[in-house]
C-alpha positions in Angstrom: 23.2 21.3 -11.3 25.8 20.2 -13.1 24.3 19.5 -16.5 27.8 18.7 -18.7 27.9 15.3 -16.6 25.7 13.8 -19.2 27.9 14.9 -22.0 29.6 11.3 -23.1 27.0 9.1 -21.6 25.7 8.1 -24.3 27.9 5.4 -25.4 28.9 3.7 -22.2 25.3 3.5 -21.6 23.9 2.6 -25.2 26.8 -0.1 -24.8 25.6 -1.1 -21.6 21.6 -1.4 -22.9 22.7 -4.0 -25.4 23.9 -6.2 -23.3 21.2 -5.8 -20.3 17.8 -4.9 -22.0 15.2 -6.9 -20.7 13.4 -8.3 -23.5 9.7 -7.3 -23.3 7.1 -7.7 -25.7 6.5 -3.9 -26.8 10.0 -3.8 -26.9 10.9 -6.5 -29.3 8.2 -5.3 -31.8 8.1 -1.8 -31.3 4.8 -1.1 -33.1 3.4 2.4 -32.5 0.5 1.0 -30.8 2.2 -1.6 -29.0 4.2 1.3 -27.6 1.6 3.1 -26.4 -0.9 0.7 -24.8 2.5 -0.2 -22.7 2.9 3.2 -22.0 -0.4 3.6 -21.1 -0.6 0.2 -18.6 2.9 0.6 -17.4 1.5 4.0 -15.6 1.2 2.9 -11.8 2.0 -0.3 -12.6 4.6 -2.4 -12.3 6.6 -3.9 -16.0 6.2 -7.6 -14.5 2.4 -7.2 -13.8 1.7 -5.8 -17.1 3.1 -8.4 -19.6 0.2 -10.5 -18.9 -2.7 -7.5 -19.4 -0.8 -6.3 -22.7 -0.8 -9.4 -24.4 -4.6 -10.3 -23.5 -5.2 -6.7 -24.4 -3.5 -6.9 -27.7 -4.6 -10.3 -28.7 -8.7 -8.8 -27.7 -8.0 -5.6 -29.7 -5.1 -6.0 -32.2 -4.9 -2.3 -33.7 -6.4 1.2 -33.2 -10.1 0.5 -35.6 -10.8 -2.7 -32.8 -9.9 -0.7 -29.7 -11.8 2.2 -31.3 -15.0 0.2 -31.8 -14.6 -1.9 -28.6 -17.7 -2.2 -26.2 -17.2 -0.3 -23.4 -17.7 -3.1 -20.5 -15.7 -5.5 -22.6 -13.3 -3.0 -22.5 -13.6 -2.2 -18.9 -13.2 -5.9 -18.4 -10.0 -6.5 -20.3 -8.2 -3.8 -18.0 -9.6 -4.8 -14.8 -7.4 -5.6 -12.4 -4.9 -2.4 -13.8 -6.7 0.2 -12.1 -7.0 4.1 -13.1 -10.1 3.1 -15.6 -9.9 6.3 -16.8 -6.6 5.5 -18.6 -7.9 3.2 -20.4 -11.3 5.5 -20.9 -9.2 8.3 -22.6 -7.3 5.4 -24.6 -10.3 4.8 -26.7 -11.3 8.5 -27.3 -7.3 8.8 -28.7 -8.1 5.3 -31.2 -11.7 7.1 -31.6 -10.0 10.1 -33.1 -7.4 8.6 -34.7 -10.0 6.7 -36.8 -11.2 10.1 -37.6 -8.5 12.1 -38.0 -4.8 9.8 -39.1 -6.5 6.9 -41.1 -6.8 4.3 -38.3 -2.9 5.0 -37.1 -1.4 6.9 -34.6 0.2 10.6 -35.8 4.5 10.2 -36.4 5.1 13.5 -34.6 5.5 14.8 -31.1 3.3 17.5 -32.0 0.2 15.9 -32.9 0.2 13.1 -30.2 -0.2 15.7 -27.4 -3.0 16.5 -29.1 -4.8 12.9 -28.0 -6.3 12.8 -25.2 -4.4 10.9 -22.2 -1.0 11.5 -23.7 1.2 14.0 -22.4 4.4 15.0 -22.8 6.0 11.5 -21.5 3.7 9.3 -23.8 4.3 11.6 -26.8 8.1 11.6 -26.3 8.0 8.2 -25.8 5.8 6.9 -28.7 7.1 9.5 -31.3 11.2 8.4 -30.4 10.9 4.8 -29.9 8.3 3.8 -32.4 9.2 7.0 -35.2 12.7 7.8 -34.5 11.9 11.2 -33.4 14.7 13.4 -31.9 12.6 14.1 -28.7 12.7 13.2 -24.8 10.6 10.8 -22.8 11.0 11.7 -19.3 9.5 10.0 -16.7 10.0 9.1 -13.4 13.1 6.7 -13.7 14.7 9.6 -16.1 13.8 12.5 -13.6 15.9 10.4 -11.5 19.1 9.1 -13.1 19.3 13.1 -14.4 18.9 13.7 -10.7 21.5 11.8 -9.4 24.0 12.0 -12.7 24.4 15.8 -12.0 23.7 16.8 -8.5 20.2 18.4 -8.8 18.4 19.1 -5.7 15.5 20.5 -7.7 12.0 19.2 -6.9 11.3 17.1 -9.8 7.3 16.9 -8.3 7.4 20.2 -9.6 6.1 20.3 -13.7 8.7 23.3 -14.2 11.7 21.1 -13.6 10.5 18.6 -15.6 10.2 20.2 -18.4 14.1 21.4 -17.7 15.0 17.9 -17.9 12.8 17.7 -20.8 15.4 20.2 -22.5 18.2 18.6 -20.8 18.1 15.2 -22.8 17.0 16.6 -25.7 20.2 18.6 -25.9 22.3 14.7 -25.0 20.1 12.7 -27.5 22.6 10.9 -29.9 21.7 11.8 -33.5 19.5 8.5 -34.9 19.1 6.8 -31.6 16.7 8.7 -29.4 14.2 6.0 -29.4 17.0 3.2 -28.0 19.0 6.3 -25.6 15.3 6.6 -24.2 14.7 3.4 -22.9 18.2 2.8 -22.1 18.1 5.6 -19.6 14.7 4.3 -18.6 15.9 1.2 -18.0 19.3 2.0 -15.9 16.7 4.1 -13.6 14.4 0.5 -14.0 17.2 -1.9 -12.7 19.9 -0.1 -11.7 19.5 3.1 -10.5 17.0 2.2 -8.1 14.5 4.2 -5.7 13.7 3.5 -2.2 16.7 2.1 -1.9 20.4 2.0 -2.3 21.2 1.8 -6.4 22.9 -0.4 -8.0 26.4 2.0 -8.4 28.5 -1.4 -9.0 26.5 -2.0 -12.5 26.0 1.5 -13.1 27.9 2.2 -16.4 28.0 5.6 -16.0 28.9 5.8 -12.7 32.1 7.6 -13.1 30.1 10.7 -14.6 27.8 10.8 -11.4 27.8 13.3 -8.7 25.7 11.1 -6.4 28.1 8.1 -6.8 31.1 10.7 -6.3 29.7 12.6 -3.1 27.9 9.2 -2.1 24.6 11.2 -2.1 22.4 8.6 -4.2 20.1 8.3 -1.2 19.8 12.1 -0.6 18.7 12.6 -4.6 16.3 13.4 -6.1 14.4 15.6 -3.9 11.2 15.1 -4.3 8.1 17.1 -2.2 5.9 14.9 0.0 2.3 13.7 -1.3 -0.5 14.6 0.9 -1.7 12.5 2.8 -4.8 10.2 1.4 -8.7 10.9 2.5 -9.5 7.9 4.8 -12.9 6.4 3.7 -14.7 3.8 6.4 -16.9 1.3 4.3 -18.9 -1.6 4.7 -18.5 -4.0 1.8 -21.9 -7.0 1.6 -21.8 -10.1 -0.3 -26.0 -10.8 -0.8 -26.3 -14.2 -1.6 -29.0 -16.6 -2.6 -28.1 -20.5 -3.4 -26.9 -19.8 -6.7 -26.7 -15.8 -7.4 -24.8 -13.5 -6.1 -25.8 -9.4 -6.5 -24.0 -6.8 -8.1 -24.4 -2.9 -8.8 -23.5 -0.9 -11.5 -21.3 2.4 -10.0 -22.4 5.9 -11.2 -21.1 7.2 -14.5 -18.7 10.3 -13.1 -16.4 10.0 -10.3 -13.9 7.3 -8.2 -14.5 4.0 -10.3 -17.2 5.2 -12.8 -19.4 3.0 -14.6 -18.0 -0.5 -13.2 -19.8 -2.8 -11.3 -19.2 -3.4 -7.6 -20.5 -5.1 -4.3 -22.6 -3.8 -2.5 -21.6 -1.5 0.1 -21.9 1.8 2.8 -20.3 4.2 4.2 -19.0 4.0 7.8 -18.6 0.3 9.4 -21.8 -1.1 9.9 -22.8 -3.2 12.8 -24.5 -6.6 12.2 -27.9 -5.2 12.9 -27.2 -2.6 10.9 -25.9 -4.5 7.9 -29.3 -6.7 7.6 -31.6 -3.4 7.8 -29.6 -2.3 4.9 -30.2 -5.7 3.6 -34.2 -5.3 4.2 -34.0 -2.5 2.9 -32.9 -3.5 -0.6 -36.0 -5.6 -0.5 -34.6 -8.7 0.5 -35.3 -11.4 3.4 -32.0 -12.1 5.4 -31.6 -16.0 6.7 -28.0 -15.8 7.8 -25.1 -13.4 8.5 -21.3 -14.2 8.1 -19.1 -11.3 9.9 -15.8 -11.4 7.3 -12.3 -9.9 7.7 -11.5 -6.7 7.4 -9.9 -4.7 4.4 -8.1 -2.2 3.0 -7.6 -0.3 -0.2 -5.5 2.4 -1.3 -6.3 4.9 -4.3 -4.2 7.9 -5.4 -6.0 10.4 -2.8 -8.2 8.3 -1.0 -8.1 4.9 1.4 -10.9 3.0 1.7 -10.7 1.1 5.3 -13.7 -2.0 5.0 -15.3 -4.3 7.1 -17.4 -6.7 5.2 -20.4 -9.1 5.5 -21.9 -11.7 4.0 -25.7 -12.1 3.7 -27.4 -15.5 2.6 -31.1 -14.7 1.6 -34.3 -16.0 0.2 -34.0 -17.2 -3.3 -36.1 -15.6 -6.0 -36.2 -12.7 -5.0 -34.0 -10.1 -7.1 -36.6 -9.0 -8.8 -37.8 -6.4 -5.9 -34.8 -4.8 -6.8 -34.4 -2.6 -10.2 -30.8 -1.0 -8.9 -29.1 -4.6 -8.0 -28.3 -7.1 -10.3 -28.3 -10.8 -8.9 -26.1 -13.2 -11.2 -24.2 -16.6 -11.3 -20.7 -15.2 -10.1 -18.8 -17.1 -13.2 -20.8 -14.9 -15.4 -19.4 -11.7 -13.1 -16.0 -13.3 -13.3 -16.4 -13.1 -17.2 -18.3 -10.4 -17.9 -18.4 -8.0 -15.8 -15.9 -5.3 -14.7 -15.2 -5.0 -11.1 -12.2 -2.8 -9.8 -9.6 -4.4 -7.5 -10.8 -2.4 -4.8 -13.1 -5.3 -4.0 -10.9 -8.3 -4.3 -10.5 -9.4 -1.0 -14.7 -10.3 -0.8 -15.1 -11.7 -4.4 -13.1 -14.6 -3.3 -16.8 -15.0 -1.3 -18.7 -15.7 -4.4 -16.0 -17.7 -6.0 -14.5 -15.5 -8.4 -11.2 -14.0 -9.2 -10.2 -11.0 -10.8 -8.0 -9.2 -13.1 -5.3 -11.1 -13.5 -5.8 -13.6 -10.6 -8.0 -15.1 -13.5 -5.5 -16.9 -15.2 -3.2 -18.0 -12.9 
């Protein structure tokens, strides 16, 4: 690896981020907070597709004391349709102790925001530089690239190890008082430029000329990276109990995939229609009609849930018999309660939209 490649950079591609920064929100008022709940939602998730969450999420819960103090299914509710709830989960516990510990603001140093829970190295680097100036890295996955292709490495960069080499890598190219604005702008050329899963951008690259993929045309070859293993397939059967106005809902246990929101009903394997209104029965209710619905799919980090789904019409009146469902209009589910993504494709059934699908 040929690590003196990045020596220079700097100013052809601090040059370059003036001119070709997208404007985002966290960006243009780089608030500690702000940059963190971006970190935070831009994990798994796409810049685009956040803009909308953060500014709901920041207008709900302007500053560490509200998000400290937030309810937890209003909070659940404000990132649905984001995924990974327990980012958001481990969010609160941070604002909890920083309420407790920095006087209602997030700490100025690298140090003491690893300390928070749900903020590693990344986050940290990325807060502390960009919102506090500090002389430190933020690598992440457009970084780990770029340094990839910028000096030849064929390194795993799955592997923590070599991250943290890169880590010490850019911190020995950080320009003195500019690490916050070097650190996006190497995020950024990885962003819109320097592409994955697919040929880069070498024509706008403006650092092209210092890169020993763009020289040995090798930018598809870099970086290595280790294949995932392959995802745990899950066969469910997802049921949309109806009466004329109310539809039912259940609330998820407290530990494990999805934890504490709210979901459809729903069991494992693919159940046949005679099977789906025993289960019905069986939750105390008196099937009148069955509706066979199309299939569905969802993927998680590790696991893929592969559904075929139902929906049951049944007597009115009678979600009492059942302590464990909860039978509600579906505009108050659609405002109230959190239901993960995993389900969107039947909610449409009870005439709801989620997430972000809300306000468009």
């Amino acid at each position: 690896m040929d690590t003196e490649r990045l020596k220079g950079i700097d100013g052809p591609l601090l040059g370059w981020f003036d001119g070709h920064a997208r404007s985002l929100p966290w960006r243009d008022n780089p608030l500690p907070y702000y940059v963190w709940v971006s970190e935070i939602m831009l994990q798994q998730t796409r810049v685009e597709a956040v803009k909308p969450f953060f500014a709901r999420f920041t207008k709900a819960l302007p500053d560490i004391d509200s998000l400290a103090a937030c309810p937890e299914e209003q909070l659940l509710k404000l990132w649905e349709g984001l995924g990974y709830y327990n980012r958001v989960r481990n969010m609160q516990k941070a604002a909890q102790l920083a309420v407790e510990n920095y006087g209602g603001a997030l700490p100025d140093t690298y140090e003491e925001l690893l300390k928070l829970p749900g903020i590693g190295s990344y986050t940290a680097g990325a807060i502390a530089s960009i919102a506090y100036g500090q002389a430190v890295p933020a690598v992440d996955g457009n970084v780990l690239r770029v340094v990839s292709r910028i000096c030849g490495s064929t390194q795993d960069i799955a592997k923590q190890a070599v991250k943290k080499q890169f880590e010490e890598i850019v911190q020995a190219v950080i320009p003195a008082g500019k690490a916050g604005k070097f650190n996006q702008a190497l995020m950024e050329l990885g962003a819109t430029v320097c592409l994955p899963n697919g040929q880069p951008d070498c024509g706008s690259c403006p650092v092209r000329e210092r890169c020993y993929a763009f020289e040995h045309s090798c930018q598809m070859e870099l970086p290595v990276k280790a294949g995932k293993k392959a995802r745990r397939i899950e066969q469910r059967t997802v049921i949309v109990i109806r009466d004329s106005e109310r539809a039912a809902i259940r609330r998820r246990p407290a530990k494990g995939l999805l934890a504490g929101l709210y979901e459809l009903p729903n069991a494992e394997g693919h159940l046949t229609p005679d099977e789906t209104l025993q289960y019905v029965r069986d939750c105390h209710f008196s099937p009148i009609r069955i509706k066979e619905l199309p299939p569905a799919k969802h993927i998680f980090s590790h696991v893929e849930w592969q559904m075929s789904g139902y929906m049951v019409l049944v007597e009115d009146k009678e979600h009492e018999k059942n302590e464990n469902l909860l039978f509600i209009e579906p505009r108050q589910t659609e405002r109230d309660y959190p239901i993960p993504a995993a389900f969107a494709a039947y909610t449409k059934y009870l005439s709801i939209k989620l997430g972000q699908d809300k306000y468009e």
